[in-house]
C-alpha positions in Angstrom: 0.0 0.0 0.0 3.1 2.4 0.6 4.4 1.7 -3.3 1.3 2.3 -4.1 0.9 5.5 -2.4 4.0 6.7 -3.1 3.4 6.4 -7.0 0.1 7.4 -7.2 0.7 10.5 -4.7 4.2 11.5 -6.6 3.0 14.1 -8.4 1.0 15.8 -6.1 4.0 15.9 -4.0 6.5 17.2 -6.4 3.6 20.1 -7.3 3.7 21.0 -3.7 7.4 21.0 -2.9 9.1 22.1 -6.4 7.9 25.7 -7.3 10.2 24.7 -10.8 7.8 21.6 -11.1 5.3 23.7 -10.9 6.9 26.1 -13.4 7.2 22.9 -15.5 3.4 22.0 -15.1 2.1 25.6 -16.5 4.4 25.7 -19.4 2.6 22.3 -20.4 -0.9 23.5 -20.0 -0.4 26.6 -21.8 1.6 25.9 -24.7 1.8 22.3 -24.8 -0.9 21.8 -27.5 0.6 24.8 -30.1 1.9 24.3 -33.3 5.3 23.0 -33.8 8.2 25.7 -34.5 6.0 28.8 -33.9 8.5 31.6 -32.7 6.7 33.5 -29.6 7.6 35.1 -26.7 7.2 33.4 -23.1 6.9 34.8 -20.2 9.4 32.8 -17.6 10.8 33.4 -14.3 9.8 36.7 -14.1 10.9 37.9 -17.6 10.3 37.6 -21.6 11.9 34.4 -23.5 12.0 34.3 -27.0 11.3 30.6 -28.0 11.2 28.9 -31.3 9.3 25.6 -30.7 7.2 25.7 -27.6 7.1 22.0 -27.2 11.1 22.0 -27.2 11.2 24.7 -24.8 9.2 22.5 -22.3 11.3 19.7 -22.4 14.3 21.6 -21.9 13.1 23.6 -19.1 12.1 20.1 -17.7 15.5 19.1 -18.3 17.0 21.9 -17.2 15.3 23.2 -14.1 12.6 20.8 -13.0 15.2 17.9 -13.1 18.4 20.3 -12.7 20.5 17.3 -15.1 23.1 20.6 -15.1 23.5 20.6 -11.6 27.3 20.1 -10.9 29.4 20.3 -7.3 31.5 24.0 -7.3 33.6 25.6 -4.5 35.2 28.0 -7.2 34.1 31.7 -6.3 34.4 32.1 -10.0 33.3 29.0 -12.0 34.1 28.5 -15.6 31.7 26.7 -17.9 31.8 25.9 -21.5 28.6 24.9 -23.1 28.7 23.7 -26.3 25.5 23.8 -27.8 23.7 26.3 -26.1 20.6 26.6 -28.4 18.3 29.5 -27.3 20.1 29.9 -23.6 18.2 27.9 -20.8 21.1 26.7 -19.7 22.9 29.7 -19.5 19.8 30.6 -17.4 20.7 28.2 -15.0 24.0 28.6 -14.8 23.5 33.0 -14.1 20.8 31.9 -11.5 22.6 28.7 -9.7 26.5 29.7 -10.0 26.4 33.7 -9.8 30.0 34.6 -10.6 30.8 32.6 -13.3 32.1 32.6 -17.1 30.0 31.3 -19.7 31.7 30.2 -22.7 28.8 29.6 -24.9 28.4 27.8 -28.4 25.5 27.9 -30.9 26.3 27.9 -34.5 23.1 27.5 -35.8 22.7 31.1 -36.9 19.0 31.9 -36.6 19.1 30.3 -33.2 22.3 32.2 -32.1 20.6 35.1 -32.6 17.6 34.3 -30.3 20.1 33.1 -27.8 21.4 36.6 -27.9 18.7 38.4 -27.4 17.7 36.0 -24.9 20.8 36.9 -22.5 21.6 40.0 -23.1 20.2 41.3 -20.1 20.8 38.4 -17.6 23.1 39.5 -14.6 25.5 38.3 -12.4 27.6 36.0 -14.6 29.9 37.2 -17.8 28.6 35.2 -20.7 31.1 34.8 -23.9 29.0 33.7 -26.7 30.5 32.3 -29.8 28.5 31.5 -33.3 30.4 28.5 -34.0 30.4 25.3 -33.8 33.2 23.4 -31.2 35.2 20.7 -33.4 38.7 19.1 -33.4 40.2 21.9 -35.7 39.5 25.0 -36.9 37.9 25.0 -40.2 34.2 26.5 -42.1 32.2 23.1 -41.9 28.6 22.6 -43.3 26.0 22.7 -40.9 22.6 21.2 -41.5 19.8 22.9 -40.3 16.5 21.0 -39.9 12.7 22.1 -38.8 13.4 21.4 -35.6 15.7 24.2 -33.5 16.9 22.0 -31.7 18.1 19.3 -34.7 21.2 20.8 -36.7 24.5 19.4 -37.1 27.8 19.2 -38.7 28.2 17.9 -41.9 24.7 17.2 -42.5 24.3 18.0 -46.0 20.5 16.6 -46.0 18.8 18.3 -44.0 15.5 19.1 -44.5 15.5 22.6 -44.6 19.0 23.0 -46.2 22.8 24.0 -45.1 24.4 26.6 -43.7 28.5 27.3 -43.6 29.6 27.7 -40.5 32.9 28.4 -38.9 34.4 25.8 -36.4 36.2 25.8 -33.6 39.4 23.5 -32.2 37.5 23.0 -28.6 41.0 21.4 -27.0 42.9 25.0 -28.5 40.2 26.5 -26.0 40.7 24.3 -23.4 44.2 24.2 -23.4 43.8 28.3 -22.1 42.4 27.0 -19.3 43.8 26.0 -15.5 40.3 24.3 -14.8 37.1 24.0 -16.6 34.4 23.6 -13.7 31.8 22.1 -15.8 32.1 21.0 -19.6 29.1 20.4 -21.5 28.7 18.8 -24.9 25.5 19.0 -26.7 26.7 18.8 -30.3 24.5 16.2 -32.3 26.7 13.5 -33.0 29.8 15.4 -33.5 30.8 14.2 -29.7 32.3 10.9 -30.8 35.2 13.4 -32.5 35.5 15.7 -30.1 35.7 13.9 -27.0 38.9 11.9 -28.3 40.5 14.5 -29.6 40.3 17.0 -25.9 41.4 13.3 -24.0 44.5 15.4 -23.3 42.8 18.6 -21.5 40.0 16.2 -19.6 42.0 16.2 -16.8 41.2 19.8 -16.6 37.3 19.6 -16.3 35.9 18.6 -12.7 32.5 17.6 -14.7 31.2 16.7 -18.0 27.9 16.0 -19.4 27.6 14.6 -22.7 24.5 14.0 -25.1 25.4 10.8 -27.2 23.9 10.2 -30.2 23.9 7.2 -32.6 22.4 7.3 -36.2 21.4 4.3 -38.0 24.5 3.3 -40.2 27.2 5.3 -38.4 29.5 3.1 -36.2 28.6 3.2 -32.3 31.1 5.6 -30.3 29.9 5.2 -26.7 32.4 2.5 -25.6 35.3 4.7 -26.8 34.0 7.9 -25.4 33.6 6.0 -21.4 37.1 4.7 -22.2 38.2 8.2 -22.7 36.9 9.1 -19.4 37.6 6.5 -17.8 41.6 6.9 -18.6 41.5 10.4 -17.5 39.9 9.7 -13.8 36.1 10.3 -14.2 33.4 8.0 -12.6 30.1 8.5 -15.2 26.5 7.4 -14.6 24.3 7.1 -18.1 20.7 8.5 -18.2 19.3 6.8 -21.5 16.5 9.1 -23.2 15.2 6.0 -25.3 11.8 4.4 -24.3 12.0 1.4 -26.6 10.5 -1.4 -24.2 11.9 -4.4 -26.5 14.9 -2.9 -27.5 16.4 -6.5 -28.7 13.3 -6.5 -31.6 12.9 -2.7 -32.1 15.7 -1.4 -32.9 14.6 2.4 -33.9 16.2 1.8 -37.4 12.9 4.1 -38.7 14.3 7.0 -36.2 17.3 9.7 -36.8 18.8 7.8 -34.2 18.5 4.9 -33.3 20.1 5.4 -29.5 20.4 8.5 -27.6 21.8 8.6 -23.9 23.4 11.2 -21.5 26.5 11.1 -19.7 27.2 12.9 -16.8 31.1 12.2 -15.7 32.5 13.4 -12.3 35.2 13.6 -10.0 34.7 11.7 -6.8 35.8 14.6 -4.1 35.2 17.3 -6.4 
């Protein structure tokens, strides 16, 4: 009777204990029926946010704040993040409102959503925010960038995408990172291009206290996940995997008739740190 309490009742108790769940739970009642990729203007925590798809924005504010998957251990005064892959800057919310003092290091490089993101921080306080229009890679070079419908769906060298291709410049993230005495929190949220880039900055991991990375596979493209743990298991981290896949017979359906056919998180850590 407990479990069954407990799950039954588990809602009702994050609505009255979580204002952000509660946050959460408005944003779905008011915009969760709208058109896909709509651009509007939200109101959130206490000011305007220009969004591009309402039903993305929910599930990253979910993400983001209701389940707080950014959330990292800090005793620096002055944190330094780099988030790669910032789309239209809810993280970047986070990070102004949970670690006041820090530098953001920010990377979008889809242009039409790099401009959103810019007018979307522009006035948030109490952190410095660097943002970048590029793309983080393993050299610097112009690279084609596809972008689809979906704001939240572009990436390198995706020369089908539905609605066409962009040129965009690219960055060498381990030049950045080799700038850098410590890197508080890393996080990579490049659509695939991960299994590139998280080989080539082995040698500056040691730097980063933690990591989050979104993995993606694509149906046809070799798997990359075991080399990417190795990677950071060789340079000390400790990672738990979040999967965001809901295929209940995974062994029969194998999600070949999705973009990808396997998406998980990884969230890497220092014990100690």
């Amino acid at each position: 009777m407990r479990l069954l309490l407990e799950i039954s009742f588990r809602g009702v108790y994050y609505w009255l204990s979580d204002p952000m769940y509660r946050a959460f739970i408005g944003l779905v009642i008011r915009y969760g029926d709208q058109k896909r990729n709509r651009p509007q203007r939200i109101r959130l925590l206490g000011q305007s946010w220009l969004v591009l798809d309402a039903y993305s924005f929910i599930w990253q504010f979910r993400e983001i704040f209701t389940d707080r998957s950014y959330a990292f251990p800090c005793t620096n005064p002055h944190p330094v993040i780099y988030d790669c892959g910032s789309n239209i800057g809810l993280s970047i919310l986070y990070y102004s409102k949970k670690y006041p003092n820090c530098r953001v290091e920010s990377f979008e490089p889809n242009p039409k959503v790099a401009e959103v993101l810019k007018q979307n921080t522009q006035g948030l306080k109490g952190c410095t925010i660097n943002l970048h229009q590029e793309a983080v890679w393993i050299r610097d070079e112009v690279l084609a960038f596809g972008v689809e419908g979906d704001p939240d769906a572009g990436r390198i060298g995706d020369t089908d995408a539905v609605a066409g291709t962009v040129q965009v410049q690219a960055r060498d993230l381990r030049s950045m990172l080799d700038r850098e005495s410590r890197v508080d929190f890393l996080k990579i949220d490049v659509e695939g291009a991960e299994s590139a880039i998280i080989p080539h900055i082995m040698p500056c991991l040691h730097k980063v206290q933690s990591l989050f990375v979104e993995y993606h596979s694509r149906p046809g493209d070799p798997q990359a996940l075991g080399t990417i743990l190795r990677c950071l298991e060789e340079t000390g981290f400790r990672y738990y995997l979040k999967t965001e896949n809901r295929r209940r017979q995974p062994l029969t359906n194998h999600g070949q008739e999705l973009a990808m056919d396997y998406q998980t998180n990884v969230y890497a850590f220092r014990l100690g740190s």
